[in-house]
N, C-alpha and C positions, 0 to 999 in steps of 0.2 A: 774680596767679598763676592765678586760676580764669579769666580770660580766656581766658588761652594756652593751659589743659589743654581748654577747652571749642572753641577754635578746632583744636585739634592732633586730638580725638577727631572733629570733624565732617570736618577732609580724610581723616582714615583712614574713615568712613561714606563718604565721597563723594570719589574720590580724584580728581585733578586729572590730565590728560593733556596732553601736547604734540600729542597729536594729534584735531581734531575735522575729522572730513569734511565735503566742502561737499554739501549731500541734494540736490542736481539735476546733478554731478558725476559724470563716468565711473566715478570706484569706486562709488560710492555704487548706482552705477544696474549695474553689474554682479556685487557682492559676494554672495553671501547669509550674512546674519547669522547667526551659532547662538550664540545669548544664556543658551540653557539649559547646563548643566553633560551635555558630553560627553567621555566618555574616549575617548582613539586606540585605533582598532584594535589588538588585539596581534596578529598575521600576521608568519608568517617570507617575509623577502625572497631569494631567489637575489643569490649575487653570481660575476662571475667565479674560477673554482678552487677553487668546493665549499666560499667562503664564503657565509655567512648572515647578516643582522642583521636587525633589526624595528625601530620607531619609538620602544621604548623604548630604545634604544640612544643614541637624540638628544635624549633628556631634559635639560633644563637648555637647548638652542638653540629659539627657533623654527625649525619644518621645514616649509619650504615642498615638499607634496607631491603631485604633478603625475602624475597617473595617464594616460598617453599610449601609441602606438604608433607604428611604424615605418612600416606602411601609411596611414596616418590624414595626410591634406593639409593639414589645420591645424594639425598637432603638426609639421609640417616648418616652419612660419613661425613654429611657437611655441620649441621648442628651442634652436636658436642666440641667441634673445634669453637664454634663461633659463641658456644657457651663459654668455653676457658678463658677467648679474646676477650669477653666483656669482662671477666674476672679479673684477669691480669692487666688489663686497661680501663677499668673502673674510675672516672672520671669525670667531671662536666662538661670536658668537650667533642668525646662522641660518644654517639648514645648507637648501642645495638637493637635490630628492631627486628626482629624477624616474623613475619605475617604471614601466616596459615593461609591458602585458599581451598581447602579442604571445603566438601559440600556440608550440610545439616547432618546432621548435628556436629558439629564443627567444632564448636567450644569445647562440647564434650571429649570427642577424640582429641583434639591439642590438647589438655587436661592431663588426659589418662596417656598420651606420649610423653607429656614432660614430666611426670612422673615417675614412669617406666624407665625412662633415663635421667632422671636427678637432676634435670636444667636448675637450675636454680638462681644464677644471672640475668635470666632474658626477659623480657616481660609476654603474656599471652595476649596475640593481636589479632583477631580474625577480617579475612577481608569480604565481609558478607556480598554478596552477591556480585562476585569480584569486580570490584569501582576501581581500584587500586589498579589491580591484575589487567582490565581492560584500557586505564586510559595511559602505562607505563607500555600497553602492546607486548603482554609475556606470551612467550610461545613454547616457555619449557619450565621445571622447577629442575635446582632452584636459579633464581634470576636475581640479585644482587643490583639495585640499583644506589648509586653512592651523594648525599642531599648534604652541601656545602650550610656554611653555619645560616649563609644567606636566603636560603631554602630555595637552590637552585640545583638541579640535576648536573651532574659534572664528569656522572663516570657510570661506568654498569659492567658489570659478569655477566655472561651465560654460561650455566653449568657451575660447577664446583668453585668459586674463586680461589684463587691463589693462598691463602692466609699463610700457607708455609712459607711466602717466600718474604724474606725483610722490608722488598718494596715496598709492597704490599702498602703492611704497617709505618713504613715512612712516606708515602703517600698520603697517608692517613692523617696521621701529625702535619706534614706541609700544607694542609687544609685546614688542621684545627688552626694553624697561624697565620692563615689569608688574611691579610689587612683590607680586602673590597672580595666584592663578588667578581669584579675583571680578573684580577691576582688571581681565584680559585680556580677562573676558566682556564684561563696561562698557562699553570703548571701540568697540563697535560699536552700543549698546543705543539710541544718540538716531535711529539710520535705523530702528529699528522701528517 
């Protein structure tokens, strides 16, 4: 019986994951790790018809959140992939969130983009007077930051993320299955 209590308390110390990256691997070599304990922005989001929501709102999902623009050339090759990942990963436990920082009229051009390109997946987020954009400290689109179910920051892209690469998306899953916000910070702590 002391075995099993001593073997049982050392996976809860050190909790085991389905997912370990490969460290000379595209995620690994484009992720950046945020191993310390951060909480998500609280920033209200625009949505079309004078709704609102914020990132506590997706508490309990992973939210993969992708701070892009309308004008921006690599948010146009980035977008429709991250519209297909919500499609094919449609789900409750991560929610895709991609947030416009486009200036005024804002709504209008995210609108008449996802339109133009048939999104039809994602939801319209605008990040008015960029709250969001200033207190994540973006310095490029698109910027990818990644919000454990805890609603703690854990991860972030700059530039294009990966999506094509498997990790990626098993990155993704070993998050949706964090049993604690420690667990979520963890599974990125062996690339530090």
């Amino acid at each position: 019986m002391r075995i099993f209590t001593l073997t049982a308390a050392l996976m809860l110390a050190h909790p085991v994951t389905a997912f370990e990256p490969e460290t000379n691997g595209v995620f690994s070599q484009r992720v950046i790790s945020i191993v310390e304990q951060v909480t998500a922005p609280e920033t209200v989001l625009d949505q079309p018809g004078g709704a609102r929501t914020s990132l506590a709102d997706y508490k309990g999902k992973v939210s993969v959140v992708t701070l892009w623009a309308t004008w921006c050339h690599v948010c146009e090759i980035e977008m429709p992939i991250v519209d297909r990942l919500a499609a094919e990963n449609a789900n409750d436990k991560i929610a895709y969130l991609p947030v416009s920082v486009d200036e005024s009229p804002a709504l209008a051009l995210v609108e008449k983009h996802y339109k133009t390109h048939n999104f039809k997946n994602l939801p319209i987020l605008i990040d008015r007077h960029h709250a969001l954009a200033g207190r994540v400290g973006l310095r490029g689109t698109p910027t990818t930051i990644i919000v454990d179910k805890f609603s703690q920051v854990v991860a972030a892209f700059e530039g294009q993320a990966p999506w094509h690469d498997a990790e990626t998306i098993e990155y993704l899953d070993a998050l949706a299955s964090a049993a604690s916000a420690e667990q979520s910070r963890e599974i990125l702590a062996v690339l530090n």
